[in-house]
N, CA, C and O atoms as a CHARMM CRD file, in Angstrom:
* protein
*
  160
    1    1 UNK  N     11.55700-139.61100  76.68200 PROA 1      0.00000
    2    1 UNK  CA    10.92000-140.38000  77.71600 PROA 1      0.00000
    3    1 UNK  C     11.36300-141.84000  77.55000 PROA 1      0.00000
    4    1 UNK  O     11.16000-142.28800  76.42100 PROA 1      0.00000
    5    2 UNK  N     11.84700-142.56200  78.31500 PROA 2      0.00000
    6    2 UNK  CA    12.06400-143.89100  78.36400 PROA 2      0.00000
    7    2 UNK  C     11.01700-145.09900  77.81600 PROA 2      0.00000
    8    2 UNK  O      9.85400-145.47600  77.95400 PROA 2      0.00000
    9    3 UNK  N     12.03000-145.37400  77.22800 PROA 3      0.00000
   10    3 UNK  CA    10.23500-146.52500  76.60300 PROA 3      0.00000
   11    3 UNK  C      9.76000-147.09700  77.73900 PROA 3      0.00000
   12    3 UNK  O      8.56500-147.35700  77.59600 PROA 3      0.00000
   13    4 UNK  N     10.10200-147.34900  78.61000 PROA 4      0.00000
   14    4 UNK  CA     9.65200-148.37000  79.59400 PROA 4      0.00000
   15    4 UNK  C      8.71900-147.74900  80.16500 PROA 4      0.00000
   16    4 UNK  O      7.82900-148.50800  80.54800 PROA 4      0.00000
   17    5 UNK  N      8.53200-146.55800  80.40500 PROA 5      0.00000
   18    5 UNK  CA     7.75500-145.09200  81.16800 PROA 5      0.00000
   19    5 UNK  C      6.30000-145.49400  80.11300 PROA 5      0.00000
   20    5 UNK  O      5.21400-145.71800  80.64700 PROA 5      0.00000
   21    6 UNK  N      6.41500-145.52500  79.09500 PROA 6      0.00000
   22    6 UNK  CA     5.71000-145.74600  77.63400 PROA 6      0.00000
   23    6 UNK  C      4.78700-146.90400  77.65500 PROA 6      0.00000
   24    6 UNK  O      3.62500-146.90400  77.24800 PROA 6      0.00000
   25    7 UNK  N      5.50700-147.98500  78.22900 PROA 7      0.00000
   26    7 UNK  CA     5.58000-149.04400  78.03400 PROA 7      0.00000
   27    7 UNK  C      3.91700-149.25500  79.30800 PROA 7      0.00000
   28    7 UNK  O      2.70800-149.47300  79.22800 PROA 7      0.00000
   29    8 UNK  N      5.30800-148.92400  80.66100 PROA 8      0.00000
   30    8 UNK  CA     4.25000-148.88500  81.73200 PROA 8      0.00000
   31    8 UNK  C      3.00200-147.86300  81.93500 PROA 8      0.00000
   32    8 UNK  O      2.47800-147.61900  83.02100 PROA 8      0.00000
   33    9 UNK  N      2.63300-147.32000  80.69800 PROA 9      0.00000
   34    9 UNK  CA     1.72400-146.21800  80.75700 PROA 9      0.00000
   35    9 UNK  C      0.49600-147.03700  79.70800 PROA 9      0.00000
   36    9 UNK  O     -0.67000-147.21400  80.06000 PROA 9      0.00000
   37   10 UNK  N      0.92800-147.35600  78.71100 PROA 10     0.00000
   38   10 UNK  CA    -0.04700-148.26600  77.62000 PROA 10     0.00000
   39   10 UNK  C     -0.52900-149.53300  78.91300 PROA 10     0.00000
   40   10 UNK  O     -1.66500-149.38300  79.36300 PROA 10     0.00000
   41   11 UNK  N      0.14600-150.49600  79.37000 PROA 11     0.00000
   42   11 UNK  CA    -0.35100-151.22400  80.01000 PROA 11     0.00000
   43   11 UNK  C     -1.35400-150.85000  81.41300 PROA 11     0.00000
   44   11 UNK  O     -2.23800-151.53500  81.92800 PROA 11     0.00000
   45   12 UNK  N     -0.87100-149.58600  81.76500 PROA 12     0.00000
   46   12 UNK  CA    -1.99900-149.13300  82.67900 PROA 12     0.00000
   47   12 UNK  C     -3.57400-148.83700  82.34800 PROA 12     0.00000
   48   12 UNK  O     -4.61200-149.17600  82.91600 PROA 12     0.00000
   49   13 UNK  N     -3.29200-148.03300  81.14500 PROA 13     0.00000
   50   13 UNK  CA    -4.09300-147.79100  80.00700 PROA 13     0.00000
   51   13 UNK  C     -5.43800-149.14000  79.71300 PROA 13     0.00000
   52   13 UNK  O     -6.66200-149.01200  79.68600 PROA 13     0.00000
   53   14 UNK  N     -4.68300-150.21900  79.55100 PROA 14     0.00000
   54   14 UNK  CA    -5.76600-151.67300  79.34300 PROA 14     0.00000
   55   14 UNK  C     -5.25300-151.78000  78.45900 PROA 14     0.00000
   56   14 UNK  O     -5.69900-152.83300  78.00300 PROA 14     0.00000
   57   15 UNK  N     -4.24500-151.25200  77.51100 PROA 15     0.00000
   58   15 UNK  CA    -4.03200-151.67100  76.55400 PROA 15     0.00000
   59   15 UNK  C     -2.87600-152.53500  75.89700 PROA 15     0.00000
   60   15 UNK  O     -1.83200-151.88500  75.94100 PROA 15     0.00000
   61   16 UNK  N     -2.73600-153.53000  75.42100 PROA 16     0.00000
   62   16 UNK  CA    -1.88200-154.46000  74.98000 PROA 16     0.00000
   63   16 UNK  C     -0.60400-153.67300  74.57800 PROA 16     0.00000
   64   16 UNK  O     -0.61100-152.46100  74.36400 PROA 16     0.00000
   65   17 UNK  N      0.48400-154.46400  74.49600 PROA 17     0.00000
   66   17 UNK  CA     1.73500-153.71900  74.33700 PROA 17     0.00000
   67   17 UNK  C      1.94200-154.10200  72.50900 PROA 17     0.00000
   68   17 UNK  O      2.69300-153.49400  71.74600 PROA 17     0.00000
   69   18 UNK  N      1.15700-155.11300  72.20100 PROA 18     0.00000
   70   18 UNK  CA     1.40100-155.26300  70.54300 PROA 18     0.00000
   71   18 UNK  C      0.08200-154.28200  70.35700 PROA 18     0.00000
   72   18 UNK  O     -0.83800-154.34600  71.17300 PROA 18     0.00000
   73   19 UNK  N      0.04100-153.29100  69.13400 PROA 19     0.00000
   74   19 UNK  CA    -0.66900-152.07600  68.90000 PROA 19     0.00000
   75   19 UNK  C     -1.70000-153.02600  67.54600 PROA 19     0.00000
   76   19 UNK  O     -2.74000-152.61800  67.03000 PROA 19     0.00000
   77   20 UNK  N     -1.08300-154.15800  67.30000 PROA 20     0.00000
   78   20 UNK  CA    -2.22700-154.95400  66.27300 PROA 20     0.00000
   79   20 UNK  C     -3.48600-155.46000  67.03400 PROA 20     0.00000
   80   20 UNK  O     -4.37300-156.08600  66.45300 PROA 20     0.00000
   81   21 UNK  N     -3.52500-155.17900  68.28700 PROA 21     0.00000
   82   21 UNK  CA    -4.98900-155.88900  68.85600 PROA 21     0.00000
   83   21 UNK  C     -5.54200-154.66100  69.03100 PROA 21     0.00000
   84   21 UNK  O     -6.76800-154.58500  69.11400 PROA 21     0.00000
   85   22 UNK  N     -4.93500-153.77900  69.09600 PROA 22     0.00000
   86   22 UNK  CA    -6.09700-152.26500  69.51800 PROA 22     0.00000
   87   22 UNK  C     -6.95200-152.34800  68.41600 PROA 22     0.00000
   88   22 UNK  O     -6.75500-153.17300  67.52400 PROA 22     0.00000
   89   23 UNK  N     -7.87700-151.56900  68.40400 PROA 23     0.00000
   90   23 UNK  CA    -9.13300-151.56100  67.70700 PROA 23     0.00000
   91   23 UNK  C     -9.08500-149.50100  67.70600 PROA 23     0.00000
   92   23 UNK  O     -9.14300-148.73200  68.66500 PROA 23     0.00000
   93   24 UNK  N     -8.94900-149.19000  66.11000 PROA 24     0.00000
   94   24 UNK  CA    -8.91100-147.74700  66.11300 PROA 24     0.00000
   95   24 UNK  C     -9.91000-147.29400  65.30700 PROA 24     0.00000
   96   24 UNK  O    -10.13200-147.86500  64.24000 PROA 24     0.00000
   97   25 UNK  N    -10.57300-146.31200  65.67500 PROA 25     0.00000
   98   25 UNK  CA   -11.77500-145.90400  65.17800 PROA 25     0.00000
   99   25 UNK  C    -11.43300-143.99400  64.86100 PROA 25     0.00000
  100   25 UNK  O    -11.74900-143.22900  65.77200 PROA 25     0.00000
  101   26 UNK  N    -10.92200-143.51300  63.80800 PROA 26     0.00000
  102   26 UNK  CA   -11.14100-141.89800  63.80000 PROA 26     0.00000
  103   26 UNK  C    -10.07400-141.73200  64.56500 PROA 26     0.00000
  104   26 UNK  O     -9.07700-142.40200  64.29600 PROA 26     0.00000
  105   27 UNK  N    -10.04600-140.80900  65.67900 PROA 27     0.00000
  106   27 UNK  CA    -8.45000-140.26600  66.30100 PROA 27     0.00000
  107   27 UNK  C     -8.79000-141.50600  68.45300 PROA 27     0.00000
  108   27 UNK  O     -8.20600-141.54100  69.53700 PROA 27     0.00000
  109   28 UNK  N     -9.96600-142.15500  67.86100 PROA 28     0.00000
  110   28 UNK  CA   -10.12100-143.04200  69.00600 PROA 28     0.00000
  111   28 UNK  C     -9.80100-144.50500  69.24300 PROA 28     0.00000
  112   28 UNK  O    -10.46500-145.31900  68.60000 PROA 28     0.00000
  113   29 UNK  N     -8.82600-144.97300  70.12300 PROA 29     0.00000
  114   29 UNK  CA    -8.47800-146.22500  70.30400 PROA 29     0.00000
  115   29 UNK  C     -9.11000-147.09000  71.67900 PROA 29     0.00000
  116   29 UNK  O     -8.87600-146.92500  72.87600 PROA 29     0.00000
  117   30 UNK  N     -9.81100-147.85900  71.13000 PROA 30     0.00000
  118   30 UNK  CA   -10.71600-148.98500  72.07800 PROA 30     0.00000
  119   30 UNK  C     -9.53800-150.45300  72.41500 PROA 30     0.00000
  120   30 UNK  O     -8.77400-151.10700  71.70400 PROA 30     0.00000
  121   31 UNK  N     -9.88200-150.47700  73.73100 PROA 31     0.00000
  122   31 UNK  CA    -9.45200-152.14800  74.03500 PROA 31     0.00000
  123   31 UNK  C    -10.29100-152.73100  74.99300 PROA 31     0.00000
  124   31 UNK  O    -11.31800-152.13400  75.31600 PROA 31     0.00000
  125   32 UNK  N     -9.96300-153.96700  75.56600 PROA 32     0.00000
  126   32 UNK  CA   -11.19100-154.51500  76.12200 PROA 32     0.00000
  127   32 UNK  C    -11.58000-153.71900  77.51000 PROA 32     0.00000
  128   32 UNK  O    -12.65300-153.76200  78.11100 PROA 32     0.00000
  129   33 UNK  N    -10.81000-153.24300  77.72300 PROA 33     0.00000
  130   33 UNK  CA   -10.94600-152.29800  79.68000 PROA 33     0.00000
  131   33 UNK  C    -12.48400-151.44200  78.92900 PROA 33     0.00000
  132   33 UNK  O    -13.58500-151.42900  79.47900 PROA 33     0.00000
  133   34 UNK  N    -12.20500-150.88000  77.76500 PROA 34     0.00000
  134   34 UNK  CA   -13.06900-149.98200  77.28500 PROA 34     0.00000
  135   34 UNK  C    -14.33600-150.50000  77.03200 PROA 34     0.00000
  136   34 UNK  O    -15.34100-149.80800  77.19600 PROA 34     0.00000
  137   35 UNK  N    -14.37100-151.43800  76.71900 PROA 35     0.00000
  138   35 UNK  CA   -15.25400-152.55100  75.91700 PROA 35     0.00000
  139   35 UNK  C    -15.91500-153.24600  76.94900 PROA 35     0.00000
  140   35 UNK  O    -17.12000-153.48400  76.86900 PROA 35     0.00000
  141   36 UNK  N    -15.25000-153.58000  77.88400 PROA 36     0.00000
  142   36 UNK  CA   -15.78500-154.36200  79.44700 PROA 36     0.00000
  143   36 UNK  C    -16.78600-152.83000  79.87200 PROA 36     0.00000
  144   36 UNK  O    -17.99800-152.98300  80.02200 PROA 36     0.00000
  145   37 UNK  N    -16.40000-151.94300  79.97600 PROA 37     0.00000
  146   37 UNK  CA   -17.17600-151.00200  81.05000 PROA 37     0.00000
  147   37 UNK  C    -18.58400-150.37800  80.31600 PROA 37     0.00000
  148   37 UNK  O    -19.40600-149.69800  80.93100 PROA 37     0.00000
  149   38 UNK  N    -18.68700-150.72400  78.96500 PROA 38     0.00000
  150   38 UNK  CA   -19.94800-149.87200  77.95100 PROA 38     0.00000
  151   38 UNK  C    -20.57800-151.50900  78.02800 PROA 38     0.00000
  152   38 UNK  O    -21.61300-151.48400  77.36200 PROA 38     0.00000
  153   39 UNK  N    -20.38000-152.76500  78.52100 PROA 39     0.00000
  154   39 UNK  CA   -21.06200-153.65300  78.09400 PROA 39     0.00000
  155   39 UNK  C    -22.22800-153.79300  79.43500 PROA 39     0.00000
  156   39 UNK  O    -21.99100-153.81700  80.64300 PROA 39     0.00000
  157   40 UNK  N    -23.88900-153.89300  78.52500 PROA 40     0.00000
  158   40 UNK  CA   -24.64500-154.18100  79.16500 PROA 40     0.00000
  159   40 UNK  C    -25.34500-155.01000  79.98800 PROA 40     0.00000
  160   40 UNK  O    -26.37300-154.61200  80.53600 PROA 40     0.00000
């Protein structure tokens, strides 16, 4: 698969293209899209 396919799939995702800001918990990865929609 083309990285760029990759590329444009993580950023759809919410998630940053550097993998040091994700936030990983167990086999689960949080970013702020995730974090914006559980906030009360």
């Amino acid at each position: 698969m083309p990285q760029s396919v990759v590329l444009n799939s993580i950023e759809a995702a919410g998630f940053d293209v550097d993998v040091t800001c994700w936030f990983k918990w167990n086999h689960d990865v949080y970013r702020w899209k995730f974090q914006q929609s559980w906030e009360l």
